[in-house]
C-alpha positions, 0 to 999 in steps of 0.5 A: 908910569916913568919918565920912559912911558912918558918918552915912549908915548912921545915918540909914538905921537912923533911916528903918527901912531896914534892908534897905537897909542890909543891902544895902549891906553885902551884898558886904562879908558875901557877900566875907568869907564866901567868903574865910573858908570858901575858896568852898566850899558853905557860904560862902553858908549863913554869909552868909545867915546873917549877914544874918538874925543882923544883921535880927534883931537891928536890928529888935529895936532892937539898937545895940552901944553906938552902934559904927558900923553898919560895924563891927557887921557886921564883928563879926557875920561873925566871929562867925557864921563863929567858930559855923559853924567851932564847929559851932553851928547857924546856920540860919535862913531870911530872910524871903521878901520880902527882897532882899540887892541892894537899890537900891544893888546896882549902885553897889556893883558900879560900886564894886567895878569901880573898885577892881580896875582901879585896883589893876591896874598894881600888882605880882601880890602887892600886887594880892592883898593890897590886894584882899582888904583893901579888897574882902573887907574882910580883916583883915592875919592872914586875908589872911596866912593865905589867901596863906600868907604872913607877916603882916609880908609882907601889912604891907609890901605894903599899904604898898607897894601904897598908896604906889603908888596915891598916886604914881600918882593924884599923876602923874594928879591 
């Protein structure tokens, strides 16, 4: 992310578009969500209910500081799924007339196509990894976790991965 998301997800917050917002992030909530609880049925409960803890909070005025619109919602899912592995409850409706795809909905899909066919030409584990980095928006312990690797594993993949990507769009650039 740059520092013109970062611009860009304030002035949405500024307009009052926080269901654009929410919407843009809402695969980013919907991955994290599915990799954390390994798809099962609760994954979506978790998610919806990150997208309220977020709506809720954003049309209080909350702002955590002034930390990036980003890196709240990462904050927000850790926290959401930390209370769902404690066993508090986290259920809550979303409004009805809220719409998780908004408008960006299918830029988002575009993007995220874009993405898996440029990882392709790399080897199975760096696919696995690089995906669930930069696609789930997996922190190096979760995705050692879900592959049941070692963290220093995921480490020497990312970078082999990136380094791969770089001399590839350098031969094709």
């Amino acid at each position: 992310m740059t520092y013109e998301t970062d611009a860009a997800d304030a002035q949405l917050f500024e307009d009052g578009d926080i269901a654009g917002l929410l919407a843009k992030y809402n695969d980013i909530i919907v991955g994290r969500c599915v990799a954390r609880l390994r798809g099962g049925p609760d994954a979506e409960d978790v998610a919806q209910n990150v997208r309220l803890r977020l709506l809720s909070e954003f049309h209080r005025g909350k702002r955590y500081g002034g930390l990036p619109y980003r890196v709240v919602v990462h904050q927000v899912i850790t926290w959401t799924i930390a209370d769902h592995f404690a066993g508090r409850p986290t259920d809550a409706p979303l409004p009805d007339d809220w719409n998780p795809g908004g408008s960006d909905f299918a830029e988002g899909v575009l993007e995220r196509h874009s993405l898996m066919s440029l990882f392709e030409p790399l080897p199975e584990r760096e696919q696995q990894v690089m995906q669930r980095h930069y696609l789930l928006a997996m922190d190096i312990d979760q995705i050692a976790a879900d592959l049941g690797i070692d963290r220093n594993n995921v480490d020497q993949a990312l970078f082999r991965g990136r380094k791969r990507l770089r001399e590839e769009l350098a031969a094709h650039g």
